[in-house]
NUFITI-393039 format. One record per residue (C-alpha): x, y, z; residue number from 1. Coordinates in steps of 0.001 Angstrom, whole numbers, plus 500000, padded with zeros to 6 digits. Layout:
# NUFITI-393039
X;Y;Z;NUM
...
This chain:
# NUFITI-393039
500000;500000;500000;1
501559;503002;499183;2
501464;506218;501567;3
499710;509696;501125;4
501308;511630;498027;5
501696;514372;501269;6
503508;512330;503456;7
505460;510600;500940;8
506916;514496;500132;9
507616;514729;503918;10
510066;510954;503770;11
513280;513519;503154;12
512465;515465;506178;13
511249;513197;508153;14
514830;510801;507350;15
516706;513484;508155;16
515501;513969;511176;17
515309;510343;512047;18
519026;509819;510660;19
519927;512730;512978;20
518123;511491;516043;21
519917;508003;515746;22
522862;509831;515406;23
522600;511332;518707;24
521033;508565;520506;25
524621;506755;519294;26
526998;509132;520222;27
525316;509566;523591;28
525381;505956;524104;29
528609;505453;523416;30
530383;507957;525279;31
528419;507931;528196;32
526314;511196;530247;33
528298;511628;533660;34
525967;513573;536562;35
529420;513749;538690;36
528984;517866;540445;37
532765;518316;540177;38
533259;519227;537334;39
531415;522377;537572;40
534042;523204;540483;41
536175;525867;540068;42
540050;525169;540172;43
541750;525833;543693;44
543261;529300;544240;45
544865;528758;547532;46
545985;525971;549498;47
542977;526541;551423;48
540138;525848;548488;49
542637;523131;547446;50
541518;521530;550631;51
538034;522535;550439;52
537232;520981;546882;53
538796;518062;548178;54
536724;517556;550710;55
533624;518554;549071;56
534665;515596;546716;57
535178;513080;549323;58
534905;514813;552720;59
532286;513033;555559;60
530305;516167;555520;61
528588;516209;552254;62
528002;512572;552626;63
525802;512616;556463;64
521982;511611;556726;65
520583;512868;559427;66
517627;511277;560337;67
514484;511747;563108;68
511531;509150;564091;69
508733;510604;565849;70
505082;510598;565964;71
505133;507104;568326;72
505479;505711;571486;73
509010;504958;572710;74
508818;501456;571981;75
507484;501696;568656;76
510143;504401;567891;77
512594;502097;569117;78
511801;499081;567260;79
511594;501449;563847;80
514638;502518;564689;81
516355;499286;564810;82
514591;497731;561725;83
515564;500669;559891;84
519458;500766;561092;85
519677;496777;560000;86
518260;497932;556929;87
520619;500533;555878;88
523375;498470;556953;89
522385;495809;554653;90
522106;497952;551896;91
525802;497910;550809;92
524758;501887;550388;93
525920;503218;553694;94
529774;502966;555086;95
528713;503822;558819;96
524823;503554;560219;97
524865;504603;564104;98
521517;504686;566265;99
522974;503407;569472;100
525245;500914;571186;101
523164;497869;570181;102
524100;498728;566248;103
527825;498014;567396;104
528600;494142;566433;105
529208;491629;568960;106
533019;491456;567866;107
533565;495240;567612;108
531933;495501;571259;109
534534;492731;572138;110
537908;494561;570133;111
536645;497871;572045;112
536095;496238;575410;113
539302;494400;575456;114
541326;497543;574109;115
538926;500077;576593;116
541538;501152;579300;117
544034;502015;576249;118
541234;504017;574359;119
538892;505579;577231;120
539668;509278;578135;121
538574;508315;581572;122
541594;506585;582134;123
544057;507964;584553;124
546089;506566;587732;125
543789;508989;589991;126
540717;506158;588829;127
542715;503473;590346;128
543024;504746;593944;129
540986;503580;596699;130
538285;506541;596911;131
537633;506781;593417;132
536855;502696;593660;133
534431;502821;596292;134
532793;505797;594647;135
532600;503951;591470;136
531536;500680;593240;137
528710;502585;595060;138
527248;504135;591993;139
527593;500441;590363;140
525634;498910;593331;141
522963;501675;593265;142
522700;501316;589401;143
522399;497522;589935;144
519790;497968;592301;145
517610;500538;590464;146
516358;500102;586343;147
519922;498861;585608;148
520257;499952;581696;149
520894;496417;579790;150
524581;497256;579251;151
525482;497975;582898;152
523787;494922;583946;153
526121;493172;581070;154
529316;494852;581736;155
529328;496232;584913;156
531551;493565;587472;157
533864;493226;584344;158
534699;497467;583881;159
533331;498848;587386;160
535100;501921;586710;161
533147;502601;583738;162
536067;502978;581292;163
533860;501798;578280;164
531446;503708;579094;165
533452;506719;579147;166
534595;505635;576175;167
531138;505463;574286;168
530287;508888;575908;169
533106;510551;574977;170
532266;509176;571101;171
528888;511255;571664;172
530162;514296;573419;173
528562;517843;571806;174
525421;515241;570936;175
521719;515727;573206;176
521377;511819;573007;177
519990;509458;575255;178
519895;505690;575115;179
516310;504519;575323;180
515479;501098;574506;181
518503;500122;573158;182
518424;503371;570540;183
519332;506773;570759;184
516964;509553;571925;185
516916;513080;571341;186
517407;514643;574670;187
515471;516445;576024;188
512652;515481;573246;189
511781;518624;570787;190
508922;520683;572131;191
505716;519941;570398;192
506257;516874;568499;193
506949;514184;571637;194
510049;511636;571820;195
512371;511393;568841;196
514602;508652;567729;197
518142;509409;566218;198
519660;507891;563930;199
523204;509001;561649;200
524304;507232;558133;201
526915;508341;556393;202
526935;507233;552714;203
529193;505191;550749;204
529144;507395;548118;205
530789;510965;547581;206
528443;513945;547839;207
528744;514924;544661;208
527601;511797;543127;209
524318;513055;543115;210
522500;510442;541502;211
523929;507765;544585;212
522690;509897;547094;213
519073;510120;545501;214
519147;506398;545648;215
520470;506511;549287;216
517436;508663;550586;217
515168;506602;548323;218
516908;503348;550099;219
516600;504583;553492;220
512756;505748;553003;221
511797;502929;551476;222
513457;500939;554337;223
511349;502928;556701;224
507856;501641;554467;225
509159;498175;554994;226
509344;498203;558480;227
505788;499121;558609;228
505422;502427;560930;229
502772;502458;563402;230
500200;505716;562279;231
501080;508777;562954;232
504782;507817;562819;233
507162;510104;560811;234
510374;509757;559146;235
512096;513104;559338;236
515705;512894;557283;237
518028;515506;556537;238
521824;516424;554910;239
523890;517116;552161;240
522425;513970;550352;241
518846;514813;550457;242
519284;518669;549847;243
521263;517471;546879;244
518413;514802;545805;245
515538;517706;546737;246
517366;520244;544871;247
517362;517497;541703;248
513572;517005;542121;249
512819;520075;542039;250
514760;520992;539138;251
513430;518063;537514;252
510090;518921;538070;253
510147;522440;537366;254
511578;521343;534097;255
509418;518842;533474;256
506343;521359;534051;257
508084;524054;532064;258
508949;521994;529090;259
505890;520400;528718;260
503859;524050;528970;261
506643;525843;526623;262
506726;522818;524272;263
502380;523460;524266;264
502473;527055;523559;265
505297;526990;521214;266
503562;524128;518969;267
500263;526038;519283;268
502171;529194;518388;269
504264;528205;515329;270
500864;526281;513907;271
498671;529845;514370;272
501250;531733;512926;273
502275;529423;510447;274
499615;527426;509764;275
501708;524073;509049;276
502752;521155;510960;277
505911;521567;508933;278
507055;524385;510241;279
507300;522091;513763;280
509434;519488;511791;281
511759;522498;510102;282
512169;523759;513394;283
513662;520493;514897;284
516028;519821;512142;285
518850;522372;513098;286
518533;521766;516773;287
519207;518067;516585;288
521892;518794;513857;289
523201;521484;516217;290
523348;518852;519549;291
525224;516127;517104;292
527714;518306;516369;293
528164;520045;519669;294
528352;516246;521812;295
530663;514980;519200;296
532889;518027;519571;297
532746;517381;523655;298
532889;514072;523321;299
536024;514223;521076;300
537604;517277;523168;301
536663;515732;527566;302
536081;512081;526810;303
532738;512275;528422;304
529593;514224;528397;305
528277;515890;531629;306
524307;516472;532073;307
524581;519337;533203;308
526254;520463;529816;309
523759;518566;527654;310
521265;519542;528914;311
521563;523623;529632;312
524082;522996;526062;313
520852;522022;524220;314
518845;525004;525880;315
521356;527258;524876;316
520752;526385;521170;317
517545;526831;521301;318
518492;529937;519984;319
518585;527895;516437;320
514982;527801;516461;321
515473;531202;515664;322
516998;529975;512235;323
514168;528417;510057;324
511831;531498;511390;325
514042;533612;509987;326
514617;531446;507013;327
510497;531641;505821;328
509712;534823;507458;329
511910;536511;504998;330
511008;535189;502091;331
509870;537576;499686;332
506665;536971;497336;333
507763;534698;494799;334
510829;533472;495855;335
511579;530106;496279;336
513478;528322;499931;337
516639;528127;497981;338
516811;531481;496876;339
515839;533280;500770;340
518639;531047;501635;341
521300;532376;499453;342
520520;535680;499913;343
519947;535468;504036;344
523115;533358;504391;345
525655;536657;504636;346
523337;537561;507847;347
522919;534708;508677;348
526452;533578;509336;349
527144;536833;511003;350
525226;536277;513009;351
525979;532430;514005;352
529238;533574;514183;353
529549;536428;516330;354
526610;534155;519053;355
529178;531201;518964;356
532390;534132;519882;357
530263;535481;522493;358
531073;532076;524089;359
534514;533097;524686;360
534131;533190;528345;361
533249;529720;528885;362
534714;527994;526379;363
537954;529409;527504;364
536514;528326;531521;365
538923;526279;533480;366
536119;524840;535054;367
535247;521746;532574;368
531301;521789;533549;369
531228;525360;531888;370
533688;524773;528949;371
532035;521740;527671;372
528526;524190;527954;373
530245;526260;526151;374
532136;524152;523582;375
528155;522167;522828;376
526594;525368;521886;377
529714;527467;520277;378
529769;524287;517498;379
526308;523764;517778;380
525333;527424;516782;381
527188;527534;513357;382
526650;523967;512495;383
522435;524791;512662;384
522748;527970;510770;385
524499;525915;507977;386
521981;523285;507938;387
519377;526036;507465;388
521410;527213;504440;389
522297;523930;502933;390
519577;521407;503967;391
516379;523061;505101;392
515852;524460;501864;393
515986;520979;499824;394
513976;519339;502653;395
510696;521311;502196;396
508476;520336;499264;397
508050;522473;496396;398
504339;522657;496636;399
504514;523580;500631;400
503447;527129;501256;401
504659;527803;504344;402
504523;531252;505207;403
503840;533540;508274;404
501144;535413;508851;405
501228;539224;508654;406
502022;540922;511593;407
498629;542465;513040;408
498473;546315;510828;409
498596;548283;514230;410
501741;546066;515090;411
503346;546888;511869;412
502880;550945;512176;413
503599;550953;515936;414
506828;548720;514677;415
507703;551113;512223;416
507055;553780;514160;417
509825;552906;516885;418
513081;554818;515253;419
511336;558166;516346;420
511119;557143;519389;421
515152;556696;519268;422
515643;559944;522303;423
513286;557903;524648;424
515345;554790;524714;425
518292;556964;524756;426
517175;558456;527875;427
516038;555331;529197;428
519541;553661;528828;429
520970;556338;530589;430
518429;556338;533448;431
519224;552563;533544;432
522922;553451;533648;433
522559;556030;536101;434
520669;553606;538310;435
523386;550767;538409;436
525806;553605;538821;437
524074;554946;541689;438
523555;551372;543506;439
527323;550658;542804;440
526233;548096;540168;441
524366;545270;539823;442
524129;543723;543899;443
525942;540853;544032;444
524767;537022;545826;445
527160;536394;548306;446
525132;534232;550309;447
525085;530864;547923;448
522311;529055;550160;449
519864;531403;548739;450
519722;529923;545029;451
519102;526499;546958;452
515784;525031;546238;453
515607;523549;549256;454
513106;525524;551816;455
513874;527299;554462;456
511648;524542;556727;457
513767;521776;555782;458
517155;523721;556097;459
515812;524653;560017;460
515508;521124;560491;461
518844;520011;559210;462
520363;522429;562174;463
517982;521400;564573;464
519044;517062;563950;465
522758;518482;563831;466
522570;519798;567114;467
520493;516717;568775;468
523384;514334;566992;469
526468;516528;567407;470
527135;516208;563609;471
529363;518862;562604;472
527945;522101;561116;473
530855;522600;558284;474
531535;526624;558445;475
534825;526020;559860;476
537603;523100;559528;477
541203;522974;560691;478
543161;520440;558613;479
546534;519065;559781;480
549208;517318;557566;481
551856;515090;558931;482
554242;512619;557981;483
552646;509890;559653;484
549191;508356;560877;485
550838;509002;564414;486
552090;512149;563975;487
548820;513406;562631;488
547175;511586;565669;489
549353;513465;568156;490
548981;516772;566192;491
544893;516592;566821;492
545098;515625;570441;493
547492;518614;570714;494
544295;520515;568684;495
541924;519413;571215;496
544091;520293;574488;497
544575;523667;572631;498
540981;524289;572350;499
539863;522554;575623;500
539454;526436;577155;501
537354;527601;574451;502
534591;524463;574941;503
534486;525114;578148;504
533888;528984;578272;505
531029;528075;575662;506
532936;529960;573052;507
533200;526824;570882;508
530123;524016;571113;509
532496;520583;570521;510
535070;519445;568565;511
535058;516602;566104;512
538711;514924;565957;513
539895;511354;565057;514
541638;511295;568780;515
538362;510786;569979;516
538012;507997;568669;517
541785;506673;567869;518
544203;507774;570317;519
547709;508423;569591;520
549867;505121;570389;521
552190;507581;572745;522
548644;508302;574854;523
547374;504807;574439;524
550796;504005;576479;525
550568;506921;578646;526
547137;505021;579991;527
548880;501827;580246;528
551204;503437;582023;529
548165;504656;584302;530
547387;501240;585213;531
548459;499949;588555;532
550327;495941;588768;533
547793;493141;589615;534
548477;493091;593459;535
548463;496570;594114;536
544727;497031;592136;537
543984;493953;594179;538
544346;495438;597207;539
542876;498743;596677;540
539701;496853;595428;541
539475;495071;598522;542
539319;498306;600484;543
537268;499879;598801;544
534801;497010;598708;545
534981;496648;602182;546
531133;496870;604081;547
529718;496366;600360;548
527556;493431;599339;549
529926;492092;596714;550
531554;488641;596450;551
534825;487872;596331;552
535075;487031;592820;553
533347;489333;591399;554
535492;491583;589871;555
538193;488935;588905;556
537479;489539;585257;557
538216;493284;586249;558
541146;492273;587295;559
542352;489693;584524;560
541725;492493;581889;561
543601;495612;583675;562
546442;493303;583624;563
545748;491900;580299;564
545696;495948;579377;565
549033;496610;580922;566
551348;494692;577979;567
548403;495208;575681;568
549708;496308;571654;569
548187;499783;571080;570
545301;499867;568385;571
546585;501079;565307;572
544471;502419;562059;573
545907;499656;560635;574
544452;497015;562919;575
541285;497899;561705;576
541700;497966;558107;577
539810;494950;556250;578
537855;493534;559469;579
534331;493428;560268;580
535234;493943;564137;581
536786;497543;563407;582
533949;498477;560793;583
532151;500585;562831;584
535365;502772;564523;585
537117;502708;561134;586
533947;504216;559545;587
534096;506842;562001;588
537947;507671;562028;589
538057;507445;557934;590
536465;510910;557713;591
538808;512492;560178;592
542062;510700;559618;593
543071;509902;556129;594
545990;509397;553850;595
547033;512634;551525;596
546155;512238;547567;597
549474;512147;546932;598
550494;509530;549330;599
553419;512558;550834;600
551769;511275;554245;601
548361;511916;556445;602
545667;514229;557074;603
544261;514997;560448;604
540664;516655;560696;605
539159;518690;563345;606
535657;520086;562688;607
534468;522571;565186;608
531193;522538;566374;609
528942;525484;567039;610
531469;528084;566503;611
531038;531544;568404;612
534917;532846;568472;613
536176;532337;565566;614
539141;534384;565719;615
539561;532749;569664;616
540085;529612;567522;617
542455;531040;565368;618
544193;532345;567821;619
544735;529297;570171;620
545519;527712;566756;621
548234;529716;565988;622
549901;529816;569066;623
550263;526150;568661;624
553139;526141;565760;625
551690;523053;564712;626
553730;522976;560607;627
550833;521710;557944;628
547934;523517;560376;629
545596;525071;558091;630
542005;526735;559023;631
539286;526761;556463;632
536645;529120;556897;633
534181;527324;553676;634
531618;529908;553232;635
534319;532902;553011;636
536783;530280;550530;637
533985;528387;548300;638
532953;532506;547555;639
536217;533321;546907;640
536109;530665;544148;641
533082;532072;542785;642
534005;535253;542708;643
537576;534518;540790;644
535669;532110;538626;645
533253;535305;538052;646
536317;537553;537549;647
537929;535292;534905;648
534459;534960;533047;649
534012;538845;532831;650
537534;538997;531458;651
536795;536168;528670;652
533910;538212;528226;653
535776;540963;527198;654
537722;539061;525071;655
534208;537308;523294;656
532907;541038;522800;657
535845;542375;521124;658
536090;538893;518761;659
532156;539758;518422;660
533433;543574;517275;661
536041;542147;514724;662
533434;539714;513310;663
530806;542626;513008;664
533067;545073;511372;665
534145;542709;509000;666
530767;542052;508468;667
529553;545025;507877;668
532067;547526;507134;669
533906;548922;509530;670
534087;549164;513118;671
531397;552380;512884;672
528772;550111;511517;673
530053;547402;514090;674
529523;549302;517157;675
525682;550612;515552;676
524550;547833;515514;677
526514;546149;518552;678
524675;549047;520487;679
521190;547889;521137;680
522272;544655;522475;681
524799;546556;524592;682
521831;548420;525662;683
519729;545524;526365;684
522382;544279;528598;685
522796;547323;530812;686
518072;547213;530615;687
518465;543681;532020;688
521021;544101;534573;689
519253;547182;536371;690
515871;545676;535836;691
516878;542479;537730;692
518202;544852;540257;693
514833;546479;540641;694
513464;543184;541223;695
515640;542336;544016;696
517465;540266;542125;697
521333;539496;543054;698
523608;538735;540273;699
525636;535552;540578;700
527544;533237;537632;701
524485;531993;536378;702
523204;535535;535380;703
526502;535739;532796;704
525701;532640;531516;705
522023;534253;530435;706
523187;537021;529653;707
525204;535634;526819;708
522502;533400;525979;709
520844;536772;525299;710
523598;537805;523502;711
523462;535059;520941;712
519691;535491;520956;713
519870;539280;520255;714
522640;539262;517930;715
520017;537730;515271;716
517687;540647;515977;717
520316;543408;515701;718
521662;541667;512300;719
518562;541266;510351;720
516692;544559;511533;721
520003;546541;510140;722
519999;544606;507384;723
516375;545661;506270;724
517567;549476;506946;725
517317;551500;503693;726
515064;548842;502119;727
511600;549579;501031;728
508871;549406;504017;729
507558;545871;503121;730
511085;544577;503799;731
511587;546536;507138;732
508360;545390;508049;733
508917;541609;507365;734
512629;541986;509097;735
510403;543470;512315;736
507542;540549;511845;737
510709;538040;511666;738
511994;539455;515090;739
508906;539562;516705;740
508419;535689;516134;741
511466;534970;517175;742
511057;536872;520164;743
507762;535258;521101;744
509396;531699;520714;745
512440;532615;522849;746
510008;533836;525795;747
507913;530756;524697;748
510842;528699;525780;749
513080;529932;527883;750
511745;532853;529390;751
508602;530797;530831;752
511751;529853;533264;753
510616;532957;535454;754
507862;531070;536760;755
509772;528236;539017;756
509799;527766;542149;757
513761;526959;541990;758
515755;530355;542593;759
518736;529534;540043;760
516110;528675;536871;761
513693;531524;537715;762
516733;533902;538250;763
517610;532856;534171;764
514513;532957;532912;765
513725;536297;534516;766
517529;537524;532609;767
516328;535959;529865;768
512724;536956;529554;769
513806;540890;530139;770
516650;541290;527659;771
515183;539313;524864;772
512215;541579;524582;773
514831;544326;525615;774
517019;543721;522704;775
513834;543154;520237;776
512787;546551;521095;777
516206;548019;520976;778
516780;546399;517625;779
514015;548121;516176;780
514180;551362;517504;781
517951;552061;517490;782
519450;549780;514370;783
520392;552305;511943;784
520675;552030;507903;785
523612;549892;507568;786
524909;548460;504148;787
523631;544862;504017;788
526505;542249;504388;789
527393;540334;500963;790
């Protein structure tokens, strides 16, 4: 059966754009789309955001969950609690799940037991002496006597001077914990909501690997389903890893509801104006051809594709669509495709051209997120414009008319009208210029937590489960880097004596440091050294058991294990490399103590909690002398990286105008002409930049990045208005009615942006919506008669 003599003139188009969709679908497939977040980090500047980017890589902060049970009865909480730790642990997802002593395994209890008067802070010789005995005895026999907590009751006659307990105390110190039921407790419970379990993951994953954390949270919720939550019972989770999988979602959906309602309203447009499905298909043909050529140019250049770069790459050449508008709207009566093609093409690869230069600044970016954005669309650009020359043209059938409609009659005049209007936008410019001048320029965001999408609600939260866990809040880190594991181990315990004072003057909350959890060997033997021989602890026992119902034997195991403890080998990192018995106090000293990248020897990490002298810390830090000490304030360095990464972009900027200037003049015949018609989107610039300031809106990276989006967008105005100047009014008029669709598409797209919820798209589609119609209106009023290029 043979098809539809109308669709069989649509096969060419409709292979082509098949052929080209395969061809992308293939490339894609075989280099692979990476969602990996560093490589939109900016290079280090200092040995300081050297650190920093390392750790956001592969530091313990950016990989916490925080997470909250409430809504129950303490049992019920409890037994959620543990279903949902056994869980996680199962998952393979998580490196360290903590929710109380009963998650420790029954050989790590055992390695820290027999190894607890080496580790335990509360070891000194003063706890072996005769009063400090019968105190500790009495408090045993009145704990023994009362509601004995399971793990007194277990250990107590075996460590009656409560070294292990010290021990697992001092691993929660700056926490508001309690052990209820076997879990931990926030303590006291938040106001309002009733008890509230605790529980801490840390994932196995980096923190930038923001797909594996959106599978973590999804794990861990879905863990919570399973275990089949009494009503009312909530799961309350927080960190890093769900702002980063929130922050996705949100994108995604805002995306999802934006490209759905643009892709709507463009379709519906393009059909009223056009009155052809075909002009849908046209449309598509230099976009795909424009994303083949920009992945295979990233692809060939990186080795790999980010997302991020696909997909904002693609929205950037979106400008294309721009192209076959162009292409019909400016066909004259009685010309054929191929002939408005020949004789647009001079324009048309102007203006191509002098787009794909304005994307100097990031193609030139050493940060590889940006350069491969800007490599996608500074291919992509020219390679679309030269399949509208080449290919559109054969690819329409010769019995297709496909033509615009005529701009609305009042339109046209009040279009044609706009040149003698030239001294209002004059003075407008200069109001706008006075403005910025008089603010002291566009306000910059120096506070990057407010383009999160994550609400304020759940950000509250996240501090409120850091403070009931002791997790560290990371404004602040102190680094050290030593030769040695030891060394770095005897540099933080030197850290912690230093800053002792400030915890206890309140100045400083708590203090995160892998001596808390590893001593150094020289203190592990100090303790030994602590420990009194066999027959002297024997005797001092006896006394201080003396009147108190004990047996005999009932501390013998006390006994056998201080001894065993006196000729004990101190723990080392390396004893708990590779065994299930360390897992849980090698998860929590991998964060804190760690070998350097390039194997030159170990880093030592100190995170200060709750922070209220900062330059007390300093201070006491200083006066330590410790060499390979370094303080990190993050907020104050990770701007300091945006800000030089801003810096350098404005400079490549520069550098993409003036290539933008040489292409124009060249184009048009001299730098005179260049700089005419260079000066509306100039204009439009300086219009968007104080109108976003009268919104309240504070200009950050993203901003540059639409604003030469706009550039490319208004470059096609500027180009084709001049180009019309001089002609006869039917050919100004159809250069306006060419702009004006193209201007209408571009809002239809990206500008509908301004309507999410998330602060970084809103923030471009708001640049974007205001300087497109900026630079349409601009191009139109100010354009001057220019010779046309040839």
């Amino acid at each position: 059966m043979r098809a539809p003599a109308g669709l069989r003139r649509l096969l060419p188009l409709l292979a082509v754009l098949a052929l080209l969709g395969a061809a992308n679908a293939a490339v894609l497939r075989a280099v692979g789309v990476t969602t990996d977040m560093a490589g939109f980090l900016p290079p280090p500047r200092s040995e300081a955001s050297a650190f920093l980017l390392r750790e956001l890589r592969t530091g313990a902060a950016t990989t916490l969950l925080l997470v909250g049970i409430e809504g129950a009865p303490v049992p019920e909480l409890a037994r959620l609690s543990r279903a949902l730790g056994e869980a996680l642990r199962a998952s393979g997802r998580f490196a360290f799940v903590g929710n109380g002593t009963e998650g420790i395994a029954e050989a790590e209890q055992e390695l820290l037991f027999r190894h607890r008067y080496l580790l335990s802070p509360a070891v000194t010789p003063a706890l072996f002496e005769t009063p400090a005995l019968r105190a500790r005895l009495e408090a045993l026999l009145d704990g023994l006597r009362g509601a004995a907590s399971p793990l007194l009751a277990r250990i107590g006659f075996a460590d009656p001077v409560g070294a292990f307990v010290e021990l697992l105390r001092a691993w929660t110190a700056g926490s508001t914990v309690a052990l209820r039921a076997g879990v931990w407790f926030a303590d006291p419970p938040p106001s309002g909501t009733g008890e509230r379990a605790l529980l801490i993951a840390r994932t196995a994953a980096t923190g930038l690997d923001t797909e594996a954390q959106r599978e973590a949270v999804a794990a861990l919720r879905a863990a919570f389903a399973a275990a089949e939550p009494a009503p009312g019972a909530r799961l309350l989770v927080s960190g890093p890893g769900v702002f980063a999988a929130e922050a996705a979602a949100a994108i995604r959906a805002d995306l999802a509801m934006i490209s759905a309602l643009s892709a709507a309203l463009l379709a519906a447009f393009l059909l009223w104006r056009f009155r052809t499905p075909l002009m849908l298909l046209l449309a598509a043909v230099p976009l795909a051809a424009g994303v083949l050529a920009g992945a295979t140019a990233v692809a060939a250049a990186f080795g790999e594709i980010h997302g991020a770069a696909l997909g904002f790459g693609m929205t950037m050449l979106g400008v294309t669509a721009d192209y076959p508008i162009l292409l019909v709207t400016q066909r004259r009566p009685g010309e054929s495709l191929a002939e408005t093609a020949r004789r647009v093409w001079p324009t048309l690869r102007l203006a191509s051209l002098a787009a794909a230069a304005g994307l100097t600044a990031m193609v030139l970016s050493d940060v590889p997120g940006l350069a491969q954005l800007g490599l996608f669309a500074a291919l992509g650009l020219p390679t679309s414009a030269l399949v509208t020359r080449l290919l559109l043209p054969r690819l329409v059938p010769p019995a297709a008319g496909i033509e615009a409609r005529a701009l609305p009659p009042p339109l046209a005049r009040a279009l044609l009208a706009l040149p003698r209007r030239r001294g209002v936008a004059w003075a407008l410019l200069a109001g706008a210029a006075l403005y910025l001048v008089a603010i002291g320029g566009p306000p910059a965001e120096d506070d990057l937590a407010a383009l999160s999408p994550v609400p304020a609600a759940q950000r509250a939260l996240d501090g409120e489960l850091r403070r009931q866990l002791g997790a560290p809040d990371v404004g602040v880190l102190v680094a050290l880097a030593a030769p040695t594991a030891e060394a770095a181990l005897q540099g933080a315990e030197r850290i912690g004596e230093a800053l002792a004072p400030l915890v206890a003057r309140g100045a400083l909350g708590g203090l995160d440091l892998p001596s808390r959890y590893l001593p150094s060997e020289r203190t592990q033997r100090a303790r030994q050294a602590a420990l009194p021989d066999a027959a002297t602890l024997r005797a001092r026992l006896a006394a201080a058991a003396a009147g108190l119902p004990f047996r005999p034997t009932a501390f013998d195991r006390f006994l056998a294990d201080v001894e065993a403890s006196r000729t004990l080998p101190p723990l080392t990192r390396a004893d708990l490399a590779g065994g299930e018995a360390g897992s849980l106090l090698a998860a929590r000293l991998a964060p804190l103590l760690a070998p350097l990248p390039d194997g030159r020897g170990w880093q030592a990490l100190a995170v200060p909690n709750d922070l209220r002298e900062p330059e007390a810390l300093r201070a006491a830090l200083a006066a330590l002398r410790l060499p390979g000490l370094l303080v990190v304030e993050a907020k104050a360095e990770t701007q300091a990286l945006v800000d030089a990464a801003t810096r350098q972009a404005l400079l490549w900027c520069g550098v993409g105008a003036a290539i933008v200037l040489g292409l124009l003049a060249a184009g048009l015949g001299g730098p005179a002409a260049a700089l005419r018609t260079a000066a509306p989107l100039a204009g439009a610039v300086l219009l968007t930049l104080a109108g976003l300031a009268l919104l309240g809106e504070r200009f950050a990276l993203f901003h540059l990045v639409s604003l030469l989006l706009l550039a490319g967008v208004g470059m096609d105005y500027a180009l084709f208005v001049a180009r019309s100047a001089g002609e006869p009014v039917e050919e100004r008029a159809r250069a306006l009615g060419s702009v004006v669709h193209c201007t209408l598409t571009t809002l239809l797209t990206f500008g509908l942006l301004a309507f999410c919820a998330t602060p970084v798209l809103r923030a471009i589609g708001l640049t974007v919506a205001i300087g497109t119609a900026c630079a349409a209106a601009l191009a139109a009023t100010l354009v001057p008669a220019a010779r046309a290029p040839s």
